[in-house]
C-alpha positions in Angstrom: 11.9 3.7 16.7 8.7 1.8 15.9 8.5 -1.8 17.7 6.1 -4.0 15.6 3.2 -5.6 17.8 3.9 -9.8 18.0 2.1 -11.6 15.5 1.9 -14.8 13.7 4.1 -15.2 10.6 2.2 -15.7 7.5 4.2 -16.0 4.3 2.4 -15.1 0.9 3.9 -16.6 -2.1 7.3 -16.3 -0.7 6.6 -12.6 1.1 6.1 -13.2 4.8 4.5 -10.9 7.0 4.0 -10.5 10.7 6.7 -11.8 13.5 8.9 -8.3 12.5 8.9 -8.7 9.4 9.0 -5.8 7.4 5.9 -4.0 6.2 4.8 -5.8 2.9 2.7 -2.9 0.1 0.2 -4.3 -1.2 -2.4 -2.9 -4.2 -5.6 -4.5 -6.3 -5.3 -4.9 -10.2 -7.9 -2.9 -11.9 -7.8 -5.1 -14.9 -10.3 -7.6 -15.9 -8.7 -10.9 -14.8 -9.9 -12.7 -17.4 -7.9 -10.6 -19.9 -4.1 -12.1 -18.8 -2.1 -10.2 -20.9 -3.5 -6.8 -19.5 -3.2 -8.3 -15.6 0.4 -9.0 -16.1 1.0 -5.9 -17.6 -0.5 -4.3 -14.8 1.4 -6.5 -12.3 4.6 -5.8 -13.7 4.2 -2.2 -13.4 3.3 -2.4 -10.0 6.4 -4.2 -9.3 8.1 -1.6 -10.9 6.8 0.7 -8.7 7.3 -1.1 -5.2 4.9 -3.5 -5.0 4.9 -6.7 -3.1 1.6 -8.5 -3.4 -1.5 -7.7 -5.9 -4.8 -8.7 -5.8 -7.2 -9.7 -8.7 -11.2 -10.3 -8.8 -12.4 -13.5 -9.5 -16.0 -12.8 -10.4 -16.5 -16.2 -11.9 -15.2 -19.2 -13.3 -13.5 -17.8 -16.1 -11.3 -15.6 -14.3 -10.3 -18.4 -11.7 -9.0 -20.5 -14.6 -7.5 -16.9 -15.6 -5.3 -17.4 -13.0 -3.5 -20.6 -14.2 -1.2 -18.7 -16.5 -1.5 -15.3 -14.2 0.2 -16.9 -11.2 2.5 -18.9 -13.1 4.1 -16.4 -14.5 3.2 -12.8 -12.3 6.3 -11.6 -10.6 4.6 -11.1 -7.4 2.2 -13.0 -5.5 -1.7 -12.8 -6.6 -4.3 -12.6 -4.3 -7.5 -14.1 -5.2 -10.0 -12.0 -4.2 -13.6 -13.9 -3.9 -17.4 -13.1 -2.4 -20.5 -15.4 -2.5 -19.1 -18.3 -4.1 -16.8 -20.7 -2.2 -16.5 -22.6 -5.7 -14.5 -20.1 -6.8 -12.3 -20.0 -3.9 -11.3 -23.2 -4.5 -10.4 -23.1 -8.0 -8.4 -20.2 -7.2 -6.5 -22.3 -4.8 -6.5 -25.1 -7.0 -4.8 -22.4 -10.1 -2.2 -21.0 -7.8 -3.4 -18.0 -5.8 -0.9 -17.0 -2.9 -3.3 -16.0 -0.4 -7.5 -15.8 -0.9 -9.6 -13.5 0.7 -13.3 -14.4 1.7 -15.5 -13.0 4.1 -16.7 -16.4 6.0 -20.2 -15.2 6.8 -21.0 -14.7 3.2 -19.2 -18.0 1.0 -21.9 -20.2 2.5 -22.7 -22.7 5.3 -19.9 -24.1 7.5 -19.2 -27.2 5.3 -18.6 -24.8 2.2 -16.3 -22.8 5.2 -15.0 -26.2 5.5 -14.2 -27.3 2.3 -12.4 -23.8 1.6 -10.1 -24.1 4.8 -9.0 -27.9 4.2 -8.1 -27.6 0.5 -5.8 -23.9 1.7 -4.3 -26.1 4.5 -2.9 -28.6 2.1 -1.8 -26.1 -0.6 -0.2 -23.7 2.2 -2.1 -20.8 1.2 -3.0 -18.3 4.1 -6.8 -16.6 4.0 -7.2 -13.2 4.5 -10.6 -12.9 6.1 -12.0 -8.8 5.6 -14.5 -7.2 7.0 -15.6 -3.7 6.6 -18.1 -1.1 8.1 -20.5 -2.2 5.3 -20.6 -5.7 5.9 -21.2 -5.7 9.6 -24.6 -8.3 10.5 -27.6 -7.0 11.5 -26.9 -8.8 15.4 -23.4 -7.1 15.5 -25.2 -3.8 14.7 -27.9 -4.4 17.1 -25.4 -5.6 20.0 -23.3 -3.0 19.8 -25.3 0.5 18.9 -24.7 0.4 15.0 -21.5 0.6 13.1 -18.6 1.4 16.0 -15.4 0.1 16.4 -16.8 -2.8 18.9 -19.1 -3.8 16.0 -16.2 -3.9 13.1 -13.8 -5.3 14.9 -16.1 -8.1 17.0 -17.6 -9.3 12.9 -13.7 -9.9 12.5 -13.4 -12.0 15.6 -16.4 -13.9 14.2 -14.5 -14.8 11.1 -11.9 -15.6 12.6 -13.3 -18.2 14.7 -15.1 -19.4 12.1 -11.6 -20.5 10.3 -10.0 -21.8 13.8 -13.3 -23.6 13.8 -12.3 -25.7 10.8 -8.9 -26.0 12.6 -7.5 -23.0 10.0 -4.9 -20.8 11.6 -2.7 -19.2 8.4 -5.0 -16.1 8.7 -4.4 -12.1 7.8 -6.9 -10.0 8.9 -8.7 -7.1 8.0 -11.2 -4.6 9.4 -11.5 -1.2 6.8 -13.7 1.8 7.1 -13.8 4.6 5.5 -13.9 6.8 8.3 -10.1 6.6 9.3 -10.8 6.6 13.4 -13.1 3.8 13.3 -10.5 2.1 11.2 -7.7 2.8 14.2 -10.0 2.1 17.0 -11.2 -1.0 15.4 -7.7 -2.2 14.8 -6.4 -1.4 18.6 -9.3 -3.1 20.0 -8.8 -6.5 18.2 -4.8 -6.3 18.7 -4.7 -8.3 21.7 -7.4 -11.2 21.2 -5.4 -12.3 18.0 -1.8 -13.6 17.3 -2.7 -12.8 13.4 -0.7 -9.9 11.5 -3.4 -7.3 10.2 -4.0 -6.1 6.4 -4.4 -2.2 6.9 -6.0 0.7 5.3 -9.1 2.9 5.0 -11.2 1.8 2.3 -13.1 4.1 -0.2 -10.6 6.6 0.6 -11.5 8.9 -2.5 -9.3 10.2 -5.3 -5.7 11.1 -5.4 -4.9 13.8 -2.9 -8.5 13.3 -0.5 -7.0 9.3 -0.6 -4.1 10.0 0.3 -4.4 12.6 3.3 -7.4 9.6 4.5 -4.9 7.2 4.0 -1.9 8.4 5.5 -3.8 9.6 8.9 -5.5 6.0 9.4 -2.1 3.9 8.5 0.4 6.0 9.6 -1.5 6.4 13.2 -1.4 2.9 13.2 1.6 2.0 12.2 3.3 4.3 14.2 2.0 2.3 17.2 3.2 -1.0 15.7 0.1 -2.2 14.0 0.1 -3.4 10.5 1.9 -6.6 8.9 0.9 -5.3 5.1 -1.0 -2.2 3.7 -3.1 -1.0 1.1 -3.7 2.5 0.4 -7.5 2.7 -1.5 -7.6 5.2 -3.9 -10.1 6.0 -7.0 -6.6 6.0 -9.3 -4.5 4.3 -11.0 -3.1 1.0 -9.0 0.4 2.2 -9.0 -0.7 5.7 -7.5 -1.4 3.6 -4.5 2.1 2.0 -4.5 3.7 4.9 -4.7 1.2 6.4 -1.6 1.9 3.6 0.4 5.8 3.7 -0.3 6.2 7.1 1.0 4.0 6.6 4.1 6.3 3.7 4.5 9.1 5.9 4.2 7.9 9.0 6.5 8.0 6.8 9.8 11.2 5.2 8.5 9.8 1.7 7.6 11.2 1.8 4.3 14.5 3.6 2.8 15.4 3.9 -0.7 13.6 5.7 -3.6 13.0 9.1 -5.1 12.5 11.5 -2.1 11.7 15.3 -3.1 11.6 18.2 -0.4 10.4 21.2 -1.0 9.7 24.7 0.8 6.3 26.2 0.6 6.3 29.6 -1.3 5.9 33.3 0.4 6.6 36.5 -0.6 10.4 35.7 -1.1 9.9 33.6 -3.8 10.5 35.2 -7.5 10.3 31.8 -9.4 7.6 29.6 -10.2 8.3 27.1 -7.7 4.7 25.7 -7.8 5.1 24.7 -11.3 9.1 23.4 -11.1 8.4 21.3 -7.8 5.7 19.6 -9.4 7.2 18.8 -12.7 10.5 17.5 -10.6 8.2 15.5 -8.8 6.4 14.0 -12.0 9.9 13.3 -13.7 12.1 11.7 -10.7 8.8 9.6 -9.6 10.3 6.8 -12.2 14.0 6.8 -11.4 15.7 3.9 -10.0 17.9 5.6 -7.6 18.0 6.0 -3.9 18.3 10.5 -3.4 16.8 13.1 -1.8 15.8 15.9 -4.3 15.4 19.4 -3.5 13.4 22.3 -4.8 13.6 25.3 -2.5 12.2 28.6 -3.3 15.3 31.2 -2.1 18.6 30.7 -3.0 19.7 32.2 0.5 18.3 30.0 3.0 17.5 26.8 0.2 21.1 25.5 0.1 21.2 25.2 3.9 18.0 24.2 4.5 18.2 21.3 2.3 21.5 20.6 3.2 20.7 16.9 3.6 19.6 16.8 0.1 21.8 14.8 -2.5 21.0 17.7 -5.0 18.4 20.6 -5.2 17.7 23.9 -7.2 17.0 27.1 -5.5 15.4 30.1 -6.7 16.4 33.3 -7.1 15.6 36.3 -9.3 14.3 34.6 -12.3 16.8 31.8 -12.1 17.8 29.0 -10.3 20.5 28.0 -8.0 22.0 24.3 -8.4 23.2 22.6 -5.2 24.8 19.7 -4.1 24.7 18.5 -0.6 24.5 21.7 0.4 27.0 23.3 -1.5 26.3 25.8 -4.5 27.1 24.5 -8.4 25.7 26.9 -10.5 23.3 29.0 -11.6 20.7 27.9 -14.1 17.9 30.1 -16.2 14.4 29.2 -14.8 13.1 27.3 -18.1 16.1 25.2 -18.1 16.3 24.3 -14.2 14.5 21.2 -14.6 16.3 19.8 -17.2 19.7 20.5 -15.8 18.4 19.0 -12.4 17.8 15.6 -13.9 20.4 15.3 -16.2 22.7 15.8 -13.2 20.8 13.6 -10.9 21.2 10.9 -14.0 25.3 11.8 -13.9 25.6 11.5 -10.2 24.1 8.0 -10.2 26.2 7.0 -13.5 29.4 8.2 -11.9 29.2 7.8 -8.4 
């Protein structure tokens, strides 16, 4: 069982994080915030999928009013995501952002720091200060021998007492590389100088399945120690891929239950189906469904049933057909173009009539 480190509870437009709580997903709209329609299209979707919190980039003062009608009517809590400009941090405030993330060290003096800090104070709305391996100052790089865990995660500790020096504590932190171990050592050196819950993930992660694999190893290792409050898989694809990533990393170390699960057996020289093709177009068409099942696709029909015994429901192959299970137990047996099909319509008639 995975005990959460202690940390701060921050609540984020009504989703709190940290102190136990449970493991908030978290992805960035792709949209351009100034167009509202598209953002909340996008939102809703990702709340579909299993989102908690977005994040939207406010690159000027257009999209900071953007968020007027965004926030006041997104079903989750929006993120304002700001560089450079501390004016625009404030009008994101000002418009209804749940959370803003700055880097300190780059919106501008201490009274702009200042300014930012007071105003989220009296509105109640956390900061998520961020760092990352490409922002690290040229003393922190000189200190500590280039870009190292000591280097990331002591520019975060900077930040952050930048903010407790304007007498600002509602803070989420972050520290990303790309490189997954600097991203967990960073992380587990910085655990015990802070009471703040951390923002995970490993930026720049790459595309789909080089994301993913990137991904998983740097949050999984962490969370598996207890570290992480809220997570954001990075990937070069579409915002809900990352959802759905970070769902079923959730899900592996048991953080998370419910949803679409598929299990499937690798192929060898048993296998007389296409089992390639079926378990990825039974992935593709369950990825959707509102239920809470374990799905099987296994390639032999004499050790899939029992293997997969703890699937709700499964196909196994056999000599150019398909064996239909449920919980273990044999149904019937299906041609091979028609296995899909009959899979999902009875997955749909098991959750109609339980």
């Amino acid at each position: 069982m995975i005990v959460p480190y202690p940390t701060k509870e921050i609540n984020i437009g009504g989703v709190r994080i940290g102190n136990g709580n449970p493991v908030a997903i978290q992805s960035m709209n792709n949209t351009d915030t100034r167009d509202v329609k598209a953002t909340l299209s996008q939102i809703q979707e990702l709340k579909d999928c299993g989102c908690d919190i977005t994040r939207v980039a406010i690159l000027n003062m257009e999209a900071a009013e953007a968020l007027k009608e965004i926030c006041s009517k997104s079903p989750l809590p929006v993120v304002a995501d700001i560089h450079f400009d501390y004016r625009l941090a404030l009008e994101s405030i000002k418009n209804g952002a749940a959370k803003i993330r700055i880097n300190p060290g780059n919106i501008g003096g201490e009274d702009r720091v200042q300014a930012v800090a007071d105003l989220a104070k009296e509105r109640n709305i956390p900061i998520r200060v961020g760092v990352n391996s490409g922002s690290i100052g040229k003393d922190m790089l000189e200190k500590y021998g280039g870009v190292n865990a000591q280097s990331l995660s002591q520019s975060a500790l900077e930040a952050i007492r930048i903010l407790e020096k304007c007498n600002f504590e509602d803070i989420v932190v972050s520290m990303k590389s790309s490189d997954p171990l600097l991203t967990i050592e960073s992380y587990k050196l910085l655990r015990k100088e802070i009471p703040y819950p951390f923002h995970v993930g490993v930026t720049e992660a790459g595309t789909l399945r080089e994301g993913i694999i990137r991904s998983s190893v740097g949050i999984g290792a962490l969370l598996a120690e207890g570290i992480g409050d809220t997570i954001r898989v990075s990937l070069t694809d579409e915002p809900k891929e990352e959802v759905r990533a970070a769902f079923s990393i959730l899900r592996a170390l048991g953080l998370r239950t419910g949803g679409m699960r598929l299990v499937s057996c690798p192929t060898c020289g048993r296998t007389q189906v296409p089992l390639i093709e079926v378990a990825k177009e039974v992935e593709k068409r369950i990825s959707d469904l509102p239920y809470d099942m374990t799905v099987a696709v296994m390639g032999c029909a004499v050790n899939g049933p029992g293997e997969a015994r703890e699937a709700d429901v499964g196909i196994a192959g056999g000599v150019d057909e398909f064996l239909l299970f449920c919980k273990g137990e044999p149904v019937k047996k299906i041609p091979k173009d028609q296995a899909v099909d009959e899979l999902i319509r009875t997955i749909h008639k098991m959750n109609e009539n339980p």
